[in-house]
N, C-alpha and C positions, 0 to 999 in steps of 0.2 A: 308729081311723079307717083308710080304705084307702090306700090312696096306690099309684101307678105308679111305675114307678122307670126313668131315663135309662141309655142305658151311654155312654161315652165320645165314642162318635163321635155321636150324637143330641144330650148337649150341647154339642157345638162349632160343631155345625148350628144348635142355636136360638138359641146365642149371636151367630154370628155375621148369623143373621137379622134378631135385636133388635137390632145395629148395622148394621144393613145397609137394608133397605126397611123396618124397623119404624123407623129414626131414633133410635135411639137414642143417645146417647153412652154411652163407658165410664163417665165422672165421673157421671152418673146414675143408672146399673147399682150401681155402688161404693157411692154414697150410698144408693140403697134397700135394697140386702145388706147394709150396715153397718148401718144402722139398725133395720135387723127383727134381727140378728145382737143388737145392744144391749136391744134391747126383749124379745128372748127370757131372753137371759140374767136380765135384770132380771124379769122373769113367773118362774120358775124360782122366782131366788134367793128371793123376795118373795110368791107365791103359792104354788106349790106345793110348797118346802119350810117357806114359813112364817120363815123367817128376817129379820133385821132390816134395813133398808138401808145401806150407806156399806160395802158388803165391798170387801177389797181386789183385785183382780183383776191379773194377772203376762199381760200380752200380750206372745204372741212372734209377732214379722211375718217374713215369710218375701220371698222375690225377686220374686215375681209381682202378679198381681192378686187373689190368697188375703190376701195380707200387705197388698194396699191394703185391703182389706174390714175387716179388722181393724183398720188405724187408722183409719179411719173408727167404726168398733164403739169403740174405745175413748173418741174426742172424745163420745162420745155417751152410752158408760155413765158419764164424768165428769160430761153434765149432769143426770145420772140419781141421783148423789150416788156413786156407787163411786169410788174411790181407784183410779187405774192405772197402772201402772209399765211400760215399753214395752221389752221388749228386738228392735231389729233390727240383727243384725248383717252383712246382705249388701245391701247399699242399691243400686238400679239409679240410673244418673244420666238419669232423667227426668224431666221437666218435673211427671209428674202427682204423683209419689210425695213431688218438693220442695217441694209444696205442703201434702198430705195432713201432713207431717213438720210442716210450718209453725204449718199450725192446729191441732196438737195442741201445739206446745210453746207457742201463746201460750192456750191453755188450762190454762197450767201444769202438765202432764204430765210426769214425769219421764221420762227416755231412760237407762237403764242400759247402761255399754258393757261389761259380761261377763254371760253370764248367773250369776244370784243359785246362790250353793253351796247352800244351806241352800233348796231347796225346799220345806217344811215347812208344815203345817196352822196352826201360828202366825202365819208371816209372809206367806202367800196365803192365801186363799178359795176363789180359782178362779183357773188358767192359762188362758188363751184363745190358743186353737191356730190361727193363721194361717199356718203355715207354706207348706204344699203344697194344691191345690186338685184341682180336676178332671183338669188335664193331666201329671198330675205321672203317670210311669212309671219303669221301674229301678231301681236302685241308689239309697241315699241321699246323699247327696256330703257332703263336708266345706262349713262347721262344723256343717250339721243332723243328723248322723249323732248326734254326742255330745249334742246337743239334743236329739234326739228320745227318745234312751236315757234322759236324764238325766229328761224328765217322765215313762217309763214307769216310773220306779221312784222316782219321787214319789209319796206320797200325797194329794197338792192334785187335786184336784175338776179333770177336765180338760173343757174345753169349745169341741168342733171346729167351725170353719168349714167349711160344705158339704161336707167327704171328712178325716177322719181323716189326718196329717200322716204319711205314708209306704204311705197304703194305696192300692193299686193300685182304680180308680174300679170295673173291671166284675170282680173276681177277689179284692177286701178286700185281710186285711191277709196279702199276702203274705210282706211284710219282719218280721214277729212284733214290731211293734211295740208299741205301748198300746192298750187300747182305752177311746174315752173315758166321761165319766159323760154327757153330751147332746151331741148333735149337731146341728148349723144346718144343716136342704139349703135352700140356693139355688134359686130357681128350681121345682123338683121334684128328690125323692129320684133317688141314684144307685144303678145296680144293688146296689155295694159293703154297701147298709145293708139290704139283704134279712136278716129276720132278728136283725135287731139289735134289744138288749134296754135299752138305756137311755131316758132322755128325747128324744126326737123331735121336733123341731120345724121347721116349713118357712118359711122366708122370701125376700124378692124377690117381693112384690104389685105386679107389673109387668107378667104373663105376659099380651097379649092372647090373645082366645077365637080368634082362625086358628091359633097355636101351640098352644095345648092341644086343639081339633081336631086338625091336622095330625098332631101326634104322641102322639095318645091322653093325652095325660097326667091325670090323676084324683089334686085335688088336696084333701086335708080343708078344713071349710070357714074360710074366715079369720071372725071373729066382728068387727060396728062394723067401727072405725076403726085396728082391731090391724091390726100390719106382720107379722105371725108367725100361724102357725096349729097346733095340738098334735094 
C-alpha cells in the first residue's frame, strides 16, 4: 500500500492543528493512538503471524506523549487478553500521565521498577517501545540510553510506537540503535520509515479530510471499524 510520509516539522503542524481549531484534546489524541497501537499489535500477533492470544508483552513508557500512547496501548492489550508488565522509569508529575498510571494499575498491571535483566523470548513475546516519539532529536540521555541498548540486543520481537525509540523522525536511525520488527505511525508515516522493511502499520483514525488535503497525506485504506490500517 502507498502511504505519504510527514517530516518533523509538518507533524508538529498537524498536531498542533488537531488541538487547536480542530478541537481536539490531547487525552483523546492519546486514547485513539493507544488504541489503534493495541489493536495493531493484537492483528499482528493473532492474524498475521497466526499465533495464540494471552502473549506477554514488556511496555517500556518513555517521558512524553510517546510513553502516554503506550499506556494507554497497554490498558487495552490487557482487555485484549495479553499479559503486560510496564516499565516507566522517568515519570513527568502531570495531571494527565497520574491518571493514565492509575488506570492501568487498577486494571491490574503490573509496574516493574527496573527494567527486567533477562530480556529473553521465554519471558516476553513482544517489547512495546514507547519511549521517544516524533520530537524526540539528539543524544539519547540517561536512563534511556541503557534501555535502548539493552532491547537492541534483545531478541524479543520489538514493537515501536509512531518513530522508533532513538531514531531521528526526518534522517532514521541515526543513533545505530534497533531496528524494530512493526512499527505503529500515528496519524501518517514519518519520513524516518521511507524504506523500511518490517510490518507497517498506521494508526490514529482521527485525521479530518482539510488535514490530509492540506498536507497531502495518502493514507492506505483502514478496512470497517479497524482503528489500524496495514
Amino acid at each position: 500500500s502507498s502511504y505519504s510520509y510527514l517530516n518533523a516539522k509538518e507533524m508538529k503542524d498537524v498536531d498542533d492543528e488537531l488541538m487547536g481549531d480542530l478541537n481536539f484534546s490531547i487525552y483523546q489524541l492519546m486514547e485513539l493512538a493507544g488504541l489503534s497501537v493495541a489493536q495493531s499489535l493484537y492483528h499482528y500477533n493473532h492474524t498475521v503471524l497466526e499465533q495464540e492470544h494471552g502473549k506477554k508483552v514488556l511496555t517500556i513508557v518513555g517521558p512524553g506523549n510517546n510513553g502516554g500512547d503506550a499506556l494507554v496501548a497497554a490498558r487495552h492489550l490487557k482487555f485484549f487478553g495479553h499479559e503486560t508488565i510496564i516499565y516507566y522509569p522517568k515519570r513527568p508529575k502531570k495531571d494527565i500521565y497520574s491518571k493514565l498510571i492509575s488506570q492501568c494499575e487498577n486494571m491490574d498491571i503490573t509496574f516493574t521498577e527496573s527494567l527486567p535483566e533477562s530480556l529473553t523470548t521465554e519471558n516476553y513475546d513482544y517489547i512495546l517501545d514507547g519511549i521517544f516519539g516524533f520530537s524526540f532529536t539528539g543524544e539519547i540521555r540517561k536512563p534511556f540510553d541503557t534501555v535502548i541498548e539493552a532491547i537492541g540486543s534483545s531478541e524479543v520481537p520489538v514493537v515501536s510506537i509512531d518513530v522508533p525509540s532513538g531514531w531521528n523522525v526526518d534522517d532514521g536511525n541515526v543513533n545505530s540503535t534497533f531496528t524494530p520488527q512493526m512499527v505503529v505511525s500515528l496519524t501518517a508515516p514519518k519520513k524516518c520509515m521511507i524504506g523500511y522493511e518490517g510490518a507497517h502499520y498506521v494508526g490514529g483514525r482521527f485525521v479530518p479530510r482539510a488535514i490530509i488535503e492540506k498536507y497531502g497525506i495518502i493514507l492506505p485504506e483502514y478496512n470497517g471499524a479497524d482503528q489500524f490500517a496495514k
